[in-house]
VEXDREN-2710 file (C-alpha; in Angstrom, 1 decimal):
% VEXDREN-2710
k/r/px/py/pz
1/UNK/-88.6/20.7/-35.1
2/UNK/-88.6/20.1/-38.7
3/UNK/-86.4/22.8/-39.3
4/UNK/-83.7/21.4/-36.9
5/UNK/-84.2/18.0/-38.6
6/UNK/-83.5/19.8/-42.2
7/UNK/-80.3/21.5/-40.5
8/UNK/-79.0/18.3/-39.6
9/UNK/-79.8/16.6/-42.4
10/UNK/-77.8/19.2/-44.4
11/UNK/-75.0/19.2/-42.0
12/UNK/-74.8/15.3/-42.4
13/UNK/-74.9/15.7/-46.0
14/UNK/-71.8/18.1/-46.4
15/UNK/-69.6/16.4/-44.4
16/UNK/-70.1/13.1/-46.4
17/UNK/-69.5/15.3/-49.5
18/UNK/-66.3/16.7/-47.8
19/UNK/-64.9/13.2/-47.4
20/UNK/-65.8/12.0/-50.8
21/UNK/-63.8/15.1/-52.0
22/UNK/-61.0/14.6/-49.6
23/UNK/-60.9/10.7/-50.5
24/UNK/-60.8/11.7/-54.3
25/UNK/-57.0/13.2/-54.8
26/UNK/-55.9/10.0/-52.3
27/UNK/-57.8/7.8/-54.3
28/UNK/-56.1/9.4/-57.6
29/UNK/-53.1/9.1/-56.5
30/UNK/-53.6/5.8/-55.6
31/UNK/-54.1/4.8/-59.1
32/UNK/-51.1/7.0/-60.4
33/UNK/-48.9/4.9/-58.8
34/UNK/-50.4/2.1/-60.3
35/UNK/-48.3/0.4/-62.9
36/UNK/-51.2/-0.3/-65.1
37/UNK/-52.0/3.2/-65.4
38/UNK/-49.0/5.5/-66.1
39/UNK/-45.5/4.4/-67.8
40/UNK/-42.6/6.3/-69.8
41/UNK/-41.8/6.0/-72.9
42/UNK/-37.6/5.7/-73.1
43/UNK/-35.7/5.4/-76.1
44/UNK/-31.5/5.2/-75.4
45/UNK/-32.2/5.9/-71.7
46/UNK/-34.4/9.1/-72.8
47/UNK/-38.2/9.6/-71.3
48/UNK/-40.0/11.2/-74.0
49/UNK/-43.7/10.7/-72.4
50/UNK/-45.7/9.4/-70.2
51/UNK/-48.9/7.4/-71.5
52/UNK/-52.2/6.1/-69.8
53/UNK/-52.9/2.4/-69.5
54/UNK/-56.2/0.5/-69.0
55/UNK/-57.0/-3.1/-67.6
56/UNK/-57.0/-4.7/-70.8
57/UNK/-53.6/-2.6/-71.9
58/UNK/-51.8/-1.7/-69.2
59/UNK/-49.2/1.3/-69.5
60/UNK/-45.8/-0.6/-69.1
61/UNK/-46.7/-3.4/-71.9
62/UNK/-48.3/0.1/-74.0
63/UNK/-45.1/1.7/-73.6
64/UNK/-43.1/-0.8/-74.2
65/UNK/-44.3/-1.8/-78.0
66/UNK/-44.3/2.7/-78.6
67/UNK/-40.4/1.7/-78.1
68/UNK/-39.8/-1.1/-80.1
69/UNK/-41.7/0.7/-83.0
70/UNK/-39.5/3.6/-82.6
71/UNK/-36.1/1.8/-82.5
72/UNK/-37.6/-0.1/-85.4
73/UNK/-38.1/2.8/-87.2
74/UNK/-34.8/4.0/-86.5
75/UNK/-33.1/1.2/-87.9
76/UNK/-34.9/1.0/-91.0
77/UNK/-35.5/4.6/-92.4
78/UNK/-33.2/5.9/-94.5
79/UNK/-30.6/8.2/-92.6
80/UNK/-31.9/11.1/-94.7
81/UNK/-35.7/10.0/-95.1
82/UNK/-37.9/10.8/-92.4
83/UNK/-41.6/12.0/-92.1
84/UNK/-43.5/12.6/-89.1
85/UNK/-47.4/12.5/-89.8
86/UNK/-50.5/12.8/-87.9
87/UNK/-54.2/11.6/-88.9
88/UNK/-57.0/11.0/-87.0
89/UNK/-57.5/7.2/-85.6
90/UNK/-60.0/4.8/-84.5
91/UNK/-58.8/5.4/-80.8
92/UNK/-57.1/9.0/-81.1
93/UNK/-54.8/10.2/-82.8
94/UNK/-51.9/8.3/-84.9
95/UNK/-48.2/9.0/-85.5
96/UNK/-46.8/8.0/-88.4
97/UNK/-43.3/7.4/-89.3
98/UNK/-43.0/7.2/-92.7
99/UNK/-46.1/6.3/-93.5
100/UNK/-45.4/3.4/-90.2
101/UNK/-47.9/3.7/-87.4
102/UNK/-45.8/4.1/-84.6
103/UNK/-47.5/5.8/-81.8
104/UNK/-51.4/6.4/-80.4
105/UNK/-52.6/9.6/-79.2
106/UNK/-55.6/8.7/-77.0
107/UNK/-58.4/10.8/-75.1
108/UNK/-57.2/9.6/-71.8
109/UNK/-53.5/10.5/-72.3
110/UNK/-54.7/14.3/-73.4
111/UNK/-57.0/14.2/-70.2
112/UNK/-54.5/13.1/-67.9
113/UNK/-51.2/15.6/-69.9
114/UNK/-55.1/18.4/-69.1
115/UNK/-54.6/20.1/-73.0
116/UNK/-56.6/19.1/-76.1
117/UNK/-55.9/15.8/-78.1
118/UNK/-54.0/17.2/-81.5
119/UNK/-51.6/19.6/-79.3
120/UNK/-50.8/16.7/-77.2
121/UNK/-50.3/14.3/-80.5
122/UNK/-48.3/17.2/-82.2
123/UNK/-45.7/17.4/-79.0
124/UNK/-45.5/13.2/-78.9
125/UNK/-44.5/13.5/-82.8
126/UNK/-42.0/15.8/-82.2
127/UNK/-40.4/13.7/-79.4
128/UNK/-40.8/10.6/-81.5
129/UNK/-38.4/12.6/-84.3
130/UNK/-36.2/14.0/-82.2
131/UNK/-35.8/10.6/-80.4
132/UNK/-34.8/8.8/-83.8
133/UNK/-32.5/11.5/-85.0
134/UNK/-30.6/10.7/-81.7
135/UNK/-31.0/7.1/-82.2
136/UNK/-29.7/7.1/-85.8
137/UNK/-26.8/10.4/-84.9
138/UNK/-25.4/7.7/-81.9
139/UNK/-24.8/4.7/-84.1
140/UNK/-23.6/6.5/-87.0
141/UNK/-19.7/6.2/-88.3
142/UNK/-18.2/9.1/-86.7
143/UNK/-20.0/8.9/-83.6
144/UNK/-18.9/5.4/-82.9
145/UNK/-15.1/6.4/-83.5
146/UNK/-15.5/9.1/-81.1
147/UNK/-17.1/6.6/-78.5
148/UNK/-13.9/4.2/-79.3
149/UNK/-11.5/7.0/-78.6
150/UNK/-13.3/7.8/-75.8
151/UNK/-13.2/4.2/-74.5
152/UNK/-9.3/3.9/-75.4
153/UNK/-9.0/7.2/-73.4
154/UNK/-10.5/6.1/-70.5
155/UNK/-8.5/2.7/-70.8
156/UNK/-5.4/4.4/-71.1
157/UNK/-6.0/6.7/-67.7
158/UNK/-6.9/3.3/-66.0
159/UNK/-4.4/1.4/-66.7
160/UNK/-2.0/4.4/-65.9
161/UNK/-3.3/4.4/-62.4
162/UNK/-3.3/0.8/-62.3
163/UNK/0.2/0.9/-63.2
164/UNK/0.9/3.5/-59.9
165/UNK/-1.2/1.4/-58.3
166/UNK/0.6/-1.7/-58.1
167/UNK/3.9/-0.1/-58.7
168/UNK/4.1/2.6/-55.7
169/UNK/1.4/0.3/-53.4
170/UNK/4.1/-1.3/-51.5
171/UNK/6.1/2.0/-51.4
172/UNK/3.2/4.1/-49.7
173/UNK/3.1/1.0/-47.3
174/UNK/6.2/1.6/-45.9
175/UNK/6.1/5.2/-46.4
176/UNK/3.0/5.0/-43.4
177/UNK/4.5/2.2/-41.9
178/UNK/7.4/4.4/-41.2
179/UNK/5.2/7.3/-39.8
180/UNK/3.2/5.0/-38.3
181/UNK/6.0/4.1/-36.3
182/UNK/7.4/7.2/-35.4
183/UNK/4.0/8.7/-34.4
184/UNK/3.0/6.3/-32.2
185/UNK/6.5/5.8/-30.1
186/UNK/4.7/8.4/-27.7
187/UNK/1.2/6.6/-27.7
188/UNK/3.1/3.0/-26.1
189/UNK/5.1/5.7/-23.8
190/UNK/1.6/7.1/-23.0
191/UNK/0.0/4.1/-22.0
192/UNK/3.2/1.9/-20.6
193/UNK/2.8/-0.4/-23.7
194/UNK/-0.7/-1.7/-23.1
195/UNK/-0.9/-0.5/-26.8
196/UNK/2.0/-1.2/-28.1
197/UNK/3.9/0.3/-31.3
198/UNK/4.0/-2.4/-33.0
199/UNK/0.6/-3.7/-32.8
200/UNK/-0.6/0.0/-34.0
201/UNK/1.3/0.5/-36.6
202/UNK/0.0/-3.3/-38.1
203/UNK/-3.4/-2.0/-38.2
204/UNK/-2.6/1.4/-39.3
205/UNK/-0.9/0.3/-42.0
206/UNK/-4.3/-2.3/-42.4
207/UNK/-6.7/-0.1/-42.8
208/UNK/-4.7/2.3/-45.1
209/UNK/-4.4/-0.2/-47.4
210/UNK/-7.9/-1.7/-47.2
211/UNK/-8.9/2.2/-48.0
212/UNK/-6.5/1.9/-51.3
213/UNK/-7.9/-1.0/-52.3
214/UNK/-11.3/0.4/-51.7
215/UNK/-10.3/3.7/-53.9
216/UNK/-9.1/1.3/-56.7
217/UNK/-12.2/-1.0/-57.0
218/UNK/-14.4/2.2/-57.3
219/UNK/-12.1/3.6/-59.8
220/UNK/-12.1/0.7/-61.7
221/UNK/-16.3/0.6/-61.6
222/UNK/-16.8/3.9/-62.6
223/UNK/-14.2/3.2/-65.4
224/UNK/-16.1/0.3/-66.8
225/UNK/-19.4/2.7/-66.6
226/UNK/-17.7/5.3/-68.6
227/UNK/-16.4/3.1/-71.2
228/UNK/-20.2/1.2/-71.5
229/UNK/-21.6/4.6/-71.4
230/UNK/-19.9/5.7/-74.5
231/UNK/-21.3/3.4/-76.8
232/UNK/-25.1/3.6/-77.1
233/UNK/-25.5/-0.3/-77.6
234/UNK/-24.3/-0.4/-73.6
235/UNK/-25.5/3.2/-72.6
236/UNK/-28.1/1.8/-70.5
237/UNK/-26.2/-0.8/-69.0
238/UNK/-23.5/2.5/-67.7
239/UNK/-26.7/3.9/-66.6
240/UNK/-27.8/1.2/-64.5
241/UNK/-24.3/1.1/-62.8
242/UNK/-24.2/4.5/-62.2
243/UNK/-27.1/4.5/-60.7
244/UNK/-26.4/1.8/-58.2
245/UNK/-23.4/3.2/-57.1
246/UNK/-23.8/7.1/-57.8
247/UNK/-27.6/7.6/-56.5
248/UNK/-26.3/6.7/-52.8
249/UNK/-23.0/8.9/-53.0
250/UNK/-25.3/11.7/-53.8
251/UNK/-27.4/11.0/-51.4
252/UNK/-24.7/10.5/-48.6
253/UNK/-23.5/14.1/-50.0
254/UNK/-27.2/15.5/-49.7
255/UNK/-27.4/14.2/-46.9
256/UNK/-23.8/15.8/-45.5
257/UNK/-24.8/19.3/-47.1
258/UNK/-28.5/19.1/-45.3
259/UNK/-26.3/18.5/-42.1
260/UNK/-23.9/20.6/-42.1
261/UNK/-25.2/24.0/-39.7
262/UNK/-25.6/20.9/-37.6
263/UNK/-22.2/19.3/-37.9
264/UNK/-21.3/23.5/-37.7
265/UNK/-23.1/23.8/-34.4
266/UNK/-21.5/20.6/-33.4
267/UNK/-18.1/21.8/-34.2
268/UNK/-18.8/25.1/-32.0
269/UNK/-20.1/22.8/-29.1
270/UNK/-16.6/20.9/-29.3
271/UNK/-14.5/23.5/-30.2
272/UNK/-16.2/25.9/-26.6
273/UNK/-15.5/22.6/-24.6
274/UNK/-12.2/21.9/-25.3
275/UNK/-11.3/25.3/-24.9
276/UNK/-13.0/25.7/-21.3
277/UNK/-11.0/22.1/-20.3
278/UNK/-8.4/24.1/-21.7
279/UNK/-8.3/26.9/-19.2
280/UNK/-9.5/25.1/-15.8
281/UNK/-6.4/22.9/-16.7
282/UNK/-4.2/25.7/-16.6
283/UNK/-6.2/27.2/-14.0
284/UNK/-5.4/23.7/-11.4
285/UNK/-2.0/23.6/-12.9
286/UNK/-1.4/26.9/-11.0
287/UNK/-3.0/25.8/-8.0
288/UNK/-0.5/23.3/-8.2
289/UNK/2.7/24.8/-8.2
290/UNK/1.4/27.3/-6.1
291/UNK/0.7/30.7/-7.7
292/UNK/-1.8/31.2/-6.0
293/UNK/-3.9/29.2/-2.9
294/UNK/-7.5/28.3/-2.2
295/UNK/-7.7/28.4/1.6
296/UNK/-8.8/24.6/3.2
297/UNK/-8.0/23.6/-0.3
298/UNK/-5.8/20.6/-0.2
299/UNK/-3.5/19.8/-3.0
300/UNK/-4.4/16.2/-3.6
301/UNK/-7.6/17.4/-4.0
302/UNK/-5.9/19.1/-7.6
303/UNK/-6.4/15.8/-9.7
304/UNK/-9.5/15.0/-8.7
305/UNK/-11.3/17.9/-9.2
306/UNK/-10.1/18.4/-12.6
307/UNK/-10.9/15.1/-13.3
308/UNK/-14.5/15.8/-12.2
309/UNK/-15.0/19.3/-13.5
310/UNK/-13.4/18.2/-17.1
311/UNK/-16.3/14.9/-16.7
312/UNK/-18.8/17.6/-16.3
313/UNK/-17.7/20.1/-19.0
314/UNK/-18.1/16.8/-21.4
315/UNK/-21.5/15.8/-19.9
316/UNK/-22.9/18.9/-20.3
317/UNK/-21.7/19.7/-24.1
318/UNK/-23.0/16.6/-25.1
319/UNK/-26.4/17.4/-23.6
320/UNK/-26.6/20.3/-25.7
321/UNK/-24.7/18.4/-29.0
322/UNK/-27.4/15.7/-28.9
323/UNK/-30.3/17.8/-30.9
324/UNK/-27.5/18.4/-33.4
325/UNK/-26.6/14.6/-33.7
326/UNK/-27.4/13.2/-37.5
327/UNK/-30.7/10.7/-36.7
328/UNK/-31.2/11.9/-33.1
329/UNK/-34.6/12.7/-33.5
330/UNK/-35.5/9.1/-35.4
331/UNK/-37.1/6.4/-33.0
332/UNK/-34.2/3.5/-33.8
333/UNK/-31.6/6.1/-32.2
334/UNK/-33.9/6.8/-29.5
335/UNK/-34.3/3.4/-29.0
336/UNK/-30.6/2.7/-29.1
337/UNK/-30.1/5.5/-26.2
338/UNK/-32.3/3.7/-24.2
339/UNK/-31.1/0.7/-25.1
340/UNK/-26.9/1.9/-23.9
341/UNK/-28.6/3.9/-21.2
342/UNK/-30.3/0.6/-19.4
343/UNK/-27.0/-1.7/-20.4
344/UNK/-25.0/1.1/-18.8
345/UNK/-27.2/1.4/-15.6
346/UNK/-27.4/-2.2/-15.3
347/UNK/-23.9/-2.9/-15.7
348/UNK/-22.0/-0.3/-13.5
349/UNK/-23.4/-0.8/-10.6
350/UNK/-20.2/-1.4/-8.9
351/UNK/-18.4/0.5/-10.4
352/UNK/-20.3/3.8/-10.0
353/UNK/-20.4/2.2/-6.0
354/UNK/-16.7/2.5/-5.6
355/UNK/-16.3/6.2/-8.2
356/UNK/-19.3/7.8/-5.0
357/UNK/-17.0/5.9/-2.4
358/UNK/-14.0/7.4/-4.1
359/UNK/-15.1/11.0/-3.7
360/UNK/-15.8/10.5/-0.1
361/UNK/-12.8/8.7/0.6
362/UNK/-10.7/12.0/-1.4
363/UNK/-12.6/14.7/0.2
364/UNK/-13.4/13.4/3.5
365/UNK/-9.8/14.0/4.8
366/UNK/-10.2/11.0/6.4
367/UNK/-6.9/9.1/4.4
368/UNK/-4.2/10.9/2.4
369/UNK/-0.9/9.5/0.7
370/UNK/1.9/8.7/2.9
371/UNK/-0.5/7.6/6.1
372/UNK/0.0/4.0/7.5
373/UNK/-3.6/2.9/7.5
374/UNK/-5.8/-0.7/8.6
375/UNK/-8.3/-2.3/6.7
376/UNK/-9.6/-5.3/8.2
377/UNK/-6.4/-7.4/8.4
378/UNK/-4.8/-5.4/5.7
379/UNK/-2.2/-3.2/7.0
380/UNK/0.6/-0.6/5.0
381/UNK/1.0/3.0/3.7
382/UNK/-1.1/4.8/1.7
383/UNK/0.6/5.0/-2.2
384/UNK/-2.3/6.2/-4.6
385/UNK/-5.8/7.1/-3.8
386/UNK/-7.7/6.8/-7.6
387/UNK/-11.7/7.3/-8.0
388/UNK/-12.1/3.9/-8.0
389/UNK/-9.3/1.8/-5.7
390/UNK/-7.1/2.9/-3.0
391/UNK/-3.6/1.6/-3.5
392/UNK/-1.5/0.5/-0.1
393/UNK/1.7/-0.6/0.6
394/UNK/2.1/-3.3/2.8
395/UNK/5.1/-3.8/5.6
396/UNK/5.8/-7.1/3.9
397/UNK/6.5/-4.6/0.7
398/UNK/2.9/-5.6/-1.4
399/UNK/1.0/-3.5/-3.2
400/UNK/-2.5/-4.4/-2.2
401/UNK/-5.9/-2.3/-4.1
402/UNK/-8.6/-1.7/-2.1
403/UNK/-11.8/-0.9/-3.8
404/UNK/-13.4/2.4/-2.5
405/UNK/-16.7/1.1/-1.7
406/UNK/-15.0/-1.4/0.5
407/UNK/-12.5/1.1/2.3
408/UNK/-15.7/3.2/2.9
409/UNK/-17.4/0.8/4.2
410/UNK/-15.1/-1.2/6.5
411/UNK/-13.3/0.1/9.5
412/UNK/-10.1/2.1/8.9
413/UNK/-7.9/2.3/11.5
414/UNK/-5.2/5.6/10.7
415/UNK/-2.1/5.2/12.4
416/UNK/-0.6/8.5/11.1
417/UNK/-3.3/10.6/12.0
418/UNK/-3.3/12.1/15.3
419/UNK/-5.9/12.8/17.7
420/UNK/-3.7/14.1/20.4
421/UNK/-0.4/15.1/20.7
422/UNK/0.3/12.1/22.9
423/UNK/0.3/9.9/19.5
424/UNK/-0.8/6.2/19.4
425/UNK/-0.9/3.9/22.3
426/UNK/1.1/0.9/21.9
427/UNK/0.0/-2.0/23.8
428/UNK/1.1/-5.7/24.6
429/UNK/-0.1/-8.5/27.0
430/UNK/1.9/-11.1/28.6
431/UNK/0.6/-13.6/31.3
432/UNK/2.6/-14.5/34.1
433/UNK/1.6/-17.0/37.0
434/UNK/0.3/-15.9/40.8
435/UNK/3.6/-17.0/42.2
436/UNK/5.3/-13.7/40.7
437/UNK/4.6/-10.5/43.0
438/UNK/2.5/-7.9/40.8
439/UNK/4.6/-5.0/41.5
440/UNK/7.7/-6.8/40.0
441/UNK/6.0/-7.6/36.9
442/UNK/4.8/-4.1/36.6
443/UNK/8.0/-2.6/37.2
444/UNK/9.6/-5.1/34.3
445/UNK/7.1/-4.2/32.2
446/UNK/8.1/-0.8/32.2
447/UNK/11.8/-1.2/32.4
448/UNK/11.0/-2.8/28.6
449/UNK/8.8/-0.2/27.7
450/UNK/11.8/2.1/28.8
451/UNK/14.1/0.2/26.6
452/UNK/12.4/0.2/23.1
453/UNK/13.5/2.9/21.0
454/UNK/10.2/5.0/19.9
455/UNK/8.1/5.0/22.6
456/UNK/7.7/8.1/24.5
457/UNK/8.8/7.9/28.2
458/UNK/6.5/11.3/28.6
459/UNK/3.5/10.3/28.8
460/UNK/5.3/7.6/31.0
461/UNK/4.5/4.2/30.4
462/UNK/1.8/1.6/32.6
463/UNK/0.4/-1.6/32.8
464/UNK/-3.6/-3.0/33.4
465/UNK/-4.6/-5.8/34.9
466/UNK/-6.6/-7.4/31.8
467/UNK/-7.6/-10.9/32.9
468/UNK/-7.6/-13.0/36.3
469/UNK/-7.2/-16.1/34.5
470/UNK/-7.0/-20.0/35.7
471/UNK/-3.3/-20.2/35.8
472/UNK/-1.9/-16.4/35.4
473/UNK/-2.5/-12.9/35.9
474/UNK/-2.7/-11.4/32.5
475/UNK/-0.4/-8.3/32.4
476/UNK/-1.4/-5.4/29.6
477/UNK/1.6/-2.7/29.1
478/UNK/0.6/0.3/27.3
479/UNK/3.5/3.3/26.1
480/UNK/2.9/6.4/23.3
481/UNK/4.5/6.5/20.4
482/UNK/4.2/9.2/17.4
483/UNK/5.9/6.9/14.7
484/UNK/2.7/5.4/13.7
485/UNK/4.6/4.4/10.8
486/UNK/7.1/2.1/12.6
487/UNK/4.1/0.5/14.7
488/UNK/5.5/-2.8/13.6
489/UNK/8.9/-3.0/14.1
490/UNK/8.0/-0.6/17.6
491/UNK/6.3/-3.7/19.0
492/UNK/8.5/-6.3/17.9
493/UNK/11.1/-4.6/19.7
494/UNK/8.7/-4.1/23.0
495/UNK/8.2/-8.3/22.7
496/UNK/12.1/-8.5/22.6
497/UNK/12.6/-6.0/25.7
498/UNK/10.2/-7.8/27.6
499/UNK/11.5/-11.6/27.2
500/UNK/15.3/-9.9/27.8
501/UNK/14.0/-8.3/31.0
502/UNK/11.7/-11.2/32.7
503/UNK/14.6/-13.6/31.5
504/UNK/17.5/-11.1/33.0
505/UNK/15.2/-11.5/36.6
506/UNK/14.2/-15.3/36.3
507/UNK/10.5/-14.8/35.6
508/UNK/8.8/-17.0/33.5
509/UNK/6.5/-15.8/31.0
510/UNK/3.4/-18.1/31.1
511/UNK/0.9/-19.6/28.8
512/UNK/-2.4/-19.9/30.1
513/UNK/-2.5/-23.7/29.7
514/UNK/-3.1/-26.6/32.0
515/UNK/0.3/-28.9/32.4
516/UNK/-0.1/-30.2/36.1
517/UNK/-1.4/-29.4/40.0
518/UNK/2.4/-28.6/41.4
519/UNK/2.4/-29.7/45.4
520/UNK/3.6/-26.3/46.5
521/UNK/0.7/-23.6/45.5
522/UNK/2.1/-20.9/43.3
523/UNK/2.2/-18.2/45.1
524/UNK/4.9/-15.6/46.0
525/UNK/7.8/-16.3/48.4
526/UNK/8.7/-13.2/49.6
527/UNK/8.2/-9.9/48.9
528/UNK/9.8/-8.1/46.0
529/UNK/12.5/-5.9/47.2
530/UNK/11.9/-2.9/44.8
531/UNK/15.1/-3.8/42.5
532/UNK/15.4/-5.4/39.1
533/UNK/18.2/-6.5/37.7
534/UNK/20.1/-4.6/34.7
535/UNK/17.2/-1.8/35.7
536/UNK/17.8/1.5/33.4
537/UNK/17.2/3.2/36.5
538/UNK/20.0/1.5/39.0
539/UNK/22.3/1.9/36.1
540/UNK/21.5/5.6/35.9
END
């Protein structure tokens, strides 16, 4: 028992020590970062060290009077006088310029820098001198007339490309204009002027001249760096800029360089599925002109099919592009995907409705261009049938779009199409009183069915008794016809025959309507004789 007890007890110990050593580098690195504890010293824009700090010193403030002393011994040392000692110090060890205390050497910097005390002190000394040489060798006569030629050198260049600038900037507007213009004549041909040439041109010719304007301003900043950063009064002041404006340019450039077996594999992705589109569209433009056939392939069934195999192609290479995509692995694009992807799938509802309805309608066989079709009380000939709307003519001459999801759900009546080869039955009714005998009115009925052009006498025509209503017998005529496409003017012409042939043998077409109780009842007076008047058949 004891023993286990000790075993634990050591266990618990060791892991407590593990974490006080794990906690230890976090800890120090905690305090690294901690301005109070490490600085630079810069001189000119130059780090020359890096020195320890305490609570009641920090590093920063530390640092900062190491580089007023220096530049103060710069500036006052003779240009050819300068000694660099070292003696031991109250708090380390000293630097002296010139007999001028300039710098400390303490235990904690040599412990931090891990080497003895005096090497560290003899290493600061030399940066200190080599620091003022550069100090004093920057502001001296000939290097300020190099930094003013420089600066007149730069100026000149400027205002050379300012001068192009301004000079040629309304040139290269209508120089792009002008091919503006001419490239996108096919573009408002393309689209039947929903973008039109004009319009597109304006904001080519916007945006090239925003990007001019942008190229200028970035000249002129790194111009104004160049001329500060050739005099050492305004070095650091170049530095800065250049910092702000060069740091990000690299790192957009880093960042394009890291990319780029990416943007390569993107580049293969887009180049393998353009190439496939490619070759199924000269693979369905053969179809088309008929090199060769697909059997029960129909030929309206060409467009489609691309349409949806060139859909699929693109879904599919961008499946496989998305790894490759710059950020696609951070949670903000992730986020955004989702984001489009709910939008999207909240938001097209309808529209994917009518694209599924659209298949069906295309591949169903059930319409096809040229067919005289019926949608509720829409009636004309099929003109376009698109993955979203169906496009009819109308007998009145209208073009009237029928969304898909509607067509494939309503009834569609398909006057073209034929069942049999008898064609469609044309039908009519007409109500005629009891007075009239039944035979007559049968035989009329025909005799007008006879007469209209486009119905078939074979299958012969005949009438049904539809209704034995209050005042008349309602008659229903029925004839075949195979010009579904001429239903309407095939019936109007049935309505004429009919009123010419009940008017040619003095029967009156009634309307089933109350007007009076006559004294004589209305019923026949004799029976028919079996002849009509102007009858096809007596005249044959």
């Amino acid at each position: 028992m004891k023993t286990l007890v000790y075993a634990l007890v050591i266990v618990i110990l060791g892991a407590v020590s593990a974490l006080a050593q794990a906690d230890t580098p976090s800890s120090e690195a905690k305090l690294r970062n901690d301005p109070s504890f490490l600085a630079p010293v810069i001189v000119d824009g130059d780090e020359l060290f890096v020195i320890r700090g305490s609570t009641a010193l920090p590093a920063a403030k530390r640092a900062e009077r190491i580089q007023d002393r220096i530049v103060a011994a710069a500036e006052t040392v003779a240009s050819d006088a300068l000694e660099i000692t070292i003696r031991g110090g109250e708090f380390g060890e000293d630097i002296l310029v010139n007999g001028k205390m300039v710098s400390v050497t303490t235990a904690a910097d040599a412990e931090y820098e891990q080497m003895e005390i005096d090497v560290l002190a003899g290493l600061q000394a030399q940066a200190i001198e080599a620091a003022i040489l550069k100090y004093r060798e920057n502001r001296s006569q000939s290097a300020r007339i190099d930094s003013a030629l420089s600066a007149v050198a730069w100026s000149a260049g400027f205002l050379i490309v300012s001068y192009l600038f301004f000079t040629r900037r309304r040139k290269v507007s209508g120089f792009v204009e002008k091919l503006a213009r001419k490239r996108t004549a096919q573009v408002e041909a393309a689209t039947k002027s929903i973008l039109q040439r004009k319009a597109l041109t304006s904001l080519i010719n916007f945006f090239v001249m925003i990007f001019m304007w942008a190229c200028y301003l970035i000249l002129f900043y790194y111009y104004l760096s160049f001329v500060l950063l050739a005099f050492a009064e305004t070095r650091p002041v170049a530095e800065l800029l250049l910092k702000y404006v060069s740091e990000p340019l690299l790192g957009v450039v880093r960042a394009i360089v890291g990319y780029l077996p990416n943007l390569i594999m993107l580049g293969i992705i887009a180049l393998i599925a353009r190439y496939l589109i490619q070759g199924i569209g000269i693979f369905f433009d053969n179809l088309e002109q008929g090199v060769f056939e697909i059997a029960d392939f129909e030929k309206h069934w060409i467009g489609p099919t691309f349409f949806l195999t060139k859909i699929l192609i693109i879904v599919i290479a961008l499946v496989f592009a998305y790894p490759y995509i710059p950020g696609s692995d951070s949670r903000a694009f992730q986020g955004l995907t989702i984001l489009a992807g709910v939008m999207v799938s909240l938001g097209s509802n309808t529209v994917v409705s009518n694209m599924m309805a659209g298949l069906f309608v295309i591949y169903r066989r059930s319409t096809n261009v040229g067919d005289r079709i019926q949608v509720g009380d829409k009636t004309g000939d099929v003109v376009e049938i698109k993955l979203m709307e169906t496009v009819i003519k109308s007998i009145k001459n209208e073009m009237i779009s029928i969304p898909n999801a509607q067509l494939l759900n309503s009834e569609v009546v398909n006057f073209s199409r034929k069942v049999d080869g008898r064609g469609i039955l044309v039908h009519t009714t007409v109500g005629i009183g009891y007075e009239e005998p039944p035979k007559k009115i049968k035989a009329m009925l025909i005799e007008a069915a006879h007469r209209t052009q486009g119905l078939k006498k074979n299958p012969a025509p005949f009438v049904l008794w539809t209704q034995l209503a209050d005042y008349a017998i309602n008659y229903e005529v029925n004839a075949f016809t195979s010009r579904g496409s001429s239903l309407p003017k095939i019936r109007s012409d049935l309505h004429e025959n009919i009123v010419d042939v009940f008017n040619e043998n003095g029967t009156q077409i009634m309307t089933p309507s109350y007007i009076s109780d006559p004294e004589v009842p209305k019923i026949p007076e004799a029976p028919w004789d079996g002849k009509l008047a102007h009858s096809s058949a007596n005249q044959a």
